[in-house]
C-alpha positions as CSV (number, residue, x, y, z in Angstrom):
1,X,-109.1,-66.8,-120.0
2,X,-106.9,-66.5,-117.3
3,X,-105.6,-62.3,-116.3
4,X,-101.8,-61.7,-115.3
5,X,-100.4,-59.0,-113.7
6,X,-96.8,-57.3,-114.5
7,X,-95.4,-55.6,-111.7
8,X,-92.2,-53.6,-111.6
9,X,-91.2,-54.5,-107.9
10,X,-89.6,-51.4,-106.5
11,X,-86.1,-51.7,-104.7
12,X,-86.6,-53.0,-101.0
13,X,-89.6,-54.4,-101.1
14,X,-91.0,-57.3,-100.3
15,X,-92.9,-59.7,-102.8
16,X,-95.4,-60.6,-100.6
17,X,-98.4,-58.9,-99.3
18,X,-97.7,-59.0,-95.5
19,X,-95.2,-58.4,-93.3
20,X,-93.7,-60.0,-89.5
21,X,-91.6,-57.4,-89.8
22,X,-87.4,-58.7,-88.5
23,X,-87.9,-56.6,-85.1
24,X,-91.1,-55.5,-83.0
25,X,-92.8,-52.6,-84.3
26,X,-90.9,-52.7,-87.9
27,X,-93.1,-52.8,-90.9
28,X,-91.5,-53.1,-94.5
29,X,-93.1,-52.1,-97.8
30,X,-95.2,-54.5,-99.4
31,X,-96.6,-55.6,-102.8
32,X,-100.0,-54.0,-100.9
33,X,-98.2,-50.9,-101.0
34,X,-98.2,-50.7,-104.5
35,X,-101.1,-53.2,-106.6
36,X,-104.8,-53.8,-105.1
37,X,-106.1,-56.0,-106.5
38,X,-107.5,-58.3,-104.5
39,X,-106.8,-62.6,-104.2
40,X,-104.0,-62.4,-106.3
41,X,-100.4,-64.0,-105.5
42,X,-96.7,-63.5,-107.3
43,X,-95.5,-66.1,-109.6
44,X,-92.5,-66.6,-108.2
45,X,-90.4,-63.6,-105.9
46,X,-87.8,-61.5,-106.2
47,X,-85.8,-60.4,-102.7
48,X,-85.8,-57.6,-100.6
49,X,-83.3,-56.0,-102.5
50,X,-83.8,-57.1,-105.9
51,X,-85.8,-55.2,-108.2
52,X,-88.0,-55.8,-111.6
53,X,-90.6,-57.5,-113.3
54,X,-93.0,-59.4,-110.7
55,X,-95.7,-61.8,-112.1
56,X,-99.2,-62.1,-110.2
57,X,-102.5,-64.1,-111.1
58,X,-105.5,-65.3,-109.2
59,X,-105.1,-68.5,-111.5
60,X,-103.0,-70.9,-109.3
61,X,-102.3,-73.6,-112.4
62,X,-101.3,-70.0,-114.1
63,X,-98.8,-69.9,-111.5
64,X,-97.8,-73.2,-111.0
65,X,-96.9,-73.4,-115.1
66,X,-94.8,-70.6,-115.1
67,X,-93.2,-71.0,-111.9
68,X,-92.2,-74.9,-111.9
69,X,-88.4,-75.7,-112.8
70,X,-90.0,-78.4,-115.8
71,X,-90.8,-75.5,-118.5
72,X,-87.6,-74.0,-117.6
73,X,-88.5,-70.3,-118.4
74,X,-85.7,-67.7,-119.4
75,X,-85.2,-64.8,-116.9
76,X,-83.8,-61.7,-118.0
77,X,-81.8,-59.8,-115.4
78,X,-79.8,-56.8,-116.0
79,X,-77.1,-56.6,-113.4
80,X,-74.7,-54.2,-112.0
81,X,-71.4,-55.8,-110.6
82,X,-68.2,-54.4,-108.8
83,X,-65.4,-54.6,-110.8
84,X,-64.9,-55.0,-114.3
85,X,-65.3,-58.7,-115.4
86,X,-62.6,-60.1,-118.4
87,X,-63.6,-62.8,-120.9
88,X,-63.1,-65.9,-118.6
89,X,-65.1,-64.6,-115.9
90,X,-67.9,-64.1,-118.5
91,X,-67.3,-67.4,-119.8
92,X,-67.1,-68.9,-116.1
93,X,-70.6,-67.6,-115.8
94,X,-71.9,-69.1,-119.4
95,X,-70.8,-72.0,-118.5
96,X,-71.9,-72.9,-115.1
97,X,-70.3,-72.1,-111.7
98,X,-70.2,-74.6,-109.0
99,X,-72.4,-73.4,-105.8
100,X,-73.0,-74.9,-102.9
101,X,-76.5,-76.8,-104.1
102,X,-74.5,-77.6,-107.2
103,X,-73.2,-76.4,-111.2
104,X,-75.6,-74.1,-112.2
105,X,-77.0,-74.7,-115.7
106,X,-75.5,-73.2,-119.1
107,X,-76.4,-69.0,-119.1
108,X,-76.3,-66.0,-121.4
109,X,-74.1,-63.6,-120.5
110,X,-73.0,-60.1,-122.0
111,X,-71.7,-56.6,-121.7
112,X,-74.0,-53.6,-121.5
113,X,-73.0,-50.0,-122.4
114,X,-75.8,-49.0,-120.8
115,X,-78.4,-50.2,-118.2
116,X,-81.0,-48.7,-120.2
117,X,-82.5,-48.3,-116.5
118,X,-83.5,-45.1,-114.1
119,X,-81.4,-44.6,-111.6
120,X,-82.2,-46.6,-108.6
121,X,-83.1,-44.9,-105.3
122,X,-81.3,-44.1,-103.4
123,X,-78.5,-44.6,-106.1
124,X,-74.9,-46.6,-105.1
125,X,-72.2,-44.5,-103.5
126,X,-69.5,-44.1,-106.2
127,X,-67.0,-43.0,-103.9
128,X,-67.5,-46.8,-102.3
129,X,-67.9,-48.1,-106.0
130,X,-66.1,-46.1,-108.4
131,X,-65.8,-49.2,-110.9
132,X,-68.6,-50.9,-111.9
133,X,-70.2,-53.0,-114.7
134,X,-73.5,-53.3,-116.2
135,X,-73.9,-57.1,-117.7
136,X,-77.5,-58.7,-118.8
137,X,-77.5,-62.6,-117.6
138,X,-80.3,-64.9,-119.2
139,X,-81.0,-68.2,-116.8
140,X,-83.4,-71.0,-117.0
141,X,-83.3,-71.9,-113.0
142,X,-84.4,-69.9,-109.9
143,X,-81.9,-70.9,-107.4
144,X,-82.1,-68.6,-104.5
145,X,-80.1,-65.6,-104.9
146,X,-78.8,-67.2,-107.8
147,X,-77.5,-65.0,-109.7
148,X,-75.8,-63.1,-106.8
149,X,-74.1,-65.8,-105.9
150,X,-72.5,-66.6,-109.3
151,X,-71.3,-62.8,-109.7
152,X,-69.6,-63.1,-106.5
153,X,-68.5,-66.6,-107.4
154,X,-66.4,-65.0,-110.4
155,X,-65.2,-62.1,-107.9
156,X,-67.5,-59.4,-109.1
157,X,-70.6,-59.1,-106.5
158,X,-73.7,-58.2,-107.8
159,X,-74.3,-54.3,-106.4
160,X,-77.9,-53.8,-108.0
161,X,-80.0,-56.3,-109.7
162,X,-83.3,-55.8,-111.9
163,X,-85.3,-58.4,-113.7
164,X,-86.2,-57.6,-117.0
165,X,-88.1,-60.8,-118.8
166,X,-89.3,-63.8,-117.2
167,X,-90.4,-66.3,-120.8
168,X,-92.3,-63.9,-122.9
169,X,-93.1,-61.4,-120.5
170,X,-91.0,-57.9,-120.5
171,X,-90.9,-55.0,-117.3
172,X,-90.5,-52.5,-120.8
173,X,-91.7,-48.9,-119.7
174,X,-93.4,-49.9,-116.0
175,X,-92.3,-47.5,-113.6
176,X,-91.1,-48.7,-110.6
177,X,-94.5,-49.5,-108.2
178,X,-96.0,-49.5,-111.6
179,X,-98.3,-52.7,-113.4
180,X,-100.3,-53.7,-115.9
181,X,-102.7,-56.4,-116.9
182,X,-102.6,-58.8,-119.7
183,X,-105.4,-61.1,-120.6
184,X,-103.9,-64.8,-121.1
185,X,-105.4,-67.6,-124.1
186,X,-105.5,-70.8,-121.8
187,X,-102.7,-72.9,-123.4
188,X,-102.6,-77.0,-123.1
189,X,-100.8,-78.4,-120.3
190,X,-97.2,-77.9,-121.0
191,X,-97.6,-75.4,-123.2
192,X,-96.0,-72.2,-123.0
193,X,-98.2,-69.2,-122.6
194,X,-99.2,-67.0,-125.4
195,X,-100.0,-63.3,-123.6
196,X,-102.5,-61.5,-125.3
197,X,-102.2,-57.5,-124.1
198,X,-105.9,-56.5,-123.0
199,X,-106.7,-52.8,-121.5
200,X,-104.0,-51.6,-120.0
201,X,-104.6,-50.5,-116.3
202,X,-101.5,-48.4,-114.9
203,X,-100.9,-48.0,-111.3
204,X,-98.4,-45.2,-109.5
205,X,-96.5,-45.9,-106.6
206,X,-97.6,-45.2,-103.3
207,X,-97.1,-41.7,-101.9
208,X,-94.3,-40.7,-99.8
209,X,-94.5,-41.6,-96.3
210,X,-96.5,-44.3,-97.0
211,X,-95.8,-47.9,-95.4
212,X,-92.0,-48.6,-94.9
């Protein structure tokens, strides 16, 4: 039996546990800032300004299965672009974009109402944005900064971006800085994974004036 961990990775931080830091003396916030569990790694990462659901094990062939392009695992991100996007530029997006490492595959694409999200902080400037969409992209690739670069590709650049699903696996009510534990079945090779919800263990964020 194999343990996962769901993170909701706040807004920039990094999804890693240590930091070089971009300038002497600079420290970022880190996933240690917010989950302790020791020898575990992320499943993947989201950037420095991307937030959402994080996955973490200690099982390596755990991470490997969910992480490698062959099982081709649906991510869920809701996003919020500048602009408001017609038909063809959500169609342009369904049907693949042409980026510089190539046509990205086939995605789901539609309209929110809502984000159904807390605000982020600090929230965006509306004076700077004053028209903005909320859309909710499904992909089945992990380009980096994928899913920036289409947004901006269809003239509507992605202004905040939060993962939502990766396969089977849903942020739901995590907090940001919050996570939880589920206990994993082993599947087969090549079989997806089939998460079994064991006791729950909830983590808050760190305190204020914590690591930055």
């Amino acid at each position: 039996m194999s343990i996962l961990y769901l993170l909701h990775k706040p807004y920039r931080m990094l999804s890693q546990f240590t930091d070089r830091g971009v300038s002497p003396g600079e420290t970022r916030a880190t996933l240690a800032d917010v989950i302790d569990v020791p020898g575990i790694y992320p499943a993947g990462r989201l950037d420095h300004d991307s937030e959402g659901l994080l996955l973490l094990s200690d099982d390596g062939e755990l991470i490997h299965r969910i992480t490698h392009p062959r099982h081709k695992l649906p991510k869920v991100y809701r996003v919020q672009v500048e602009g408001a996007p017609d038909d063809s530029a959500l169609q342009a997006l369904r049907d693949g974009v042409a980026l510089k490492d190539g046509v990205t595959r086939l995605a789901k694409v539609r309209r929110l109402e809502a984000s159904g999200l807390a605000e982020r902080d600090p929230p965006l400037d509306p004076k700077r944005h004053p028209i903005t969409t909320w859309l909710e992209l499904t992909i089945s690739e992990g380009r980096n900064r994928q899913v920036r670069r289409m947004t901006a590709h269809v003239g509507h650049p992605t202004l905040r971006l939060v993962r939502v699903a990766i396969g089977p696996w849903r942020l739901d009510d995590l907090a940001p800085g919050e996570w939880r534990r589920e206990a994993l079945h082993a599947p087969t090779p090549g079989q997806r994974e089939k998460p079994r919800q064991a006791r729950t263990l909830r983590r808050k964020p760190a305190p204020q004036g914590g690591k930055r």
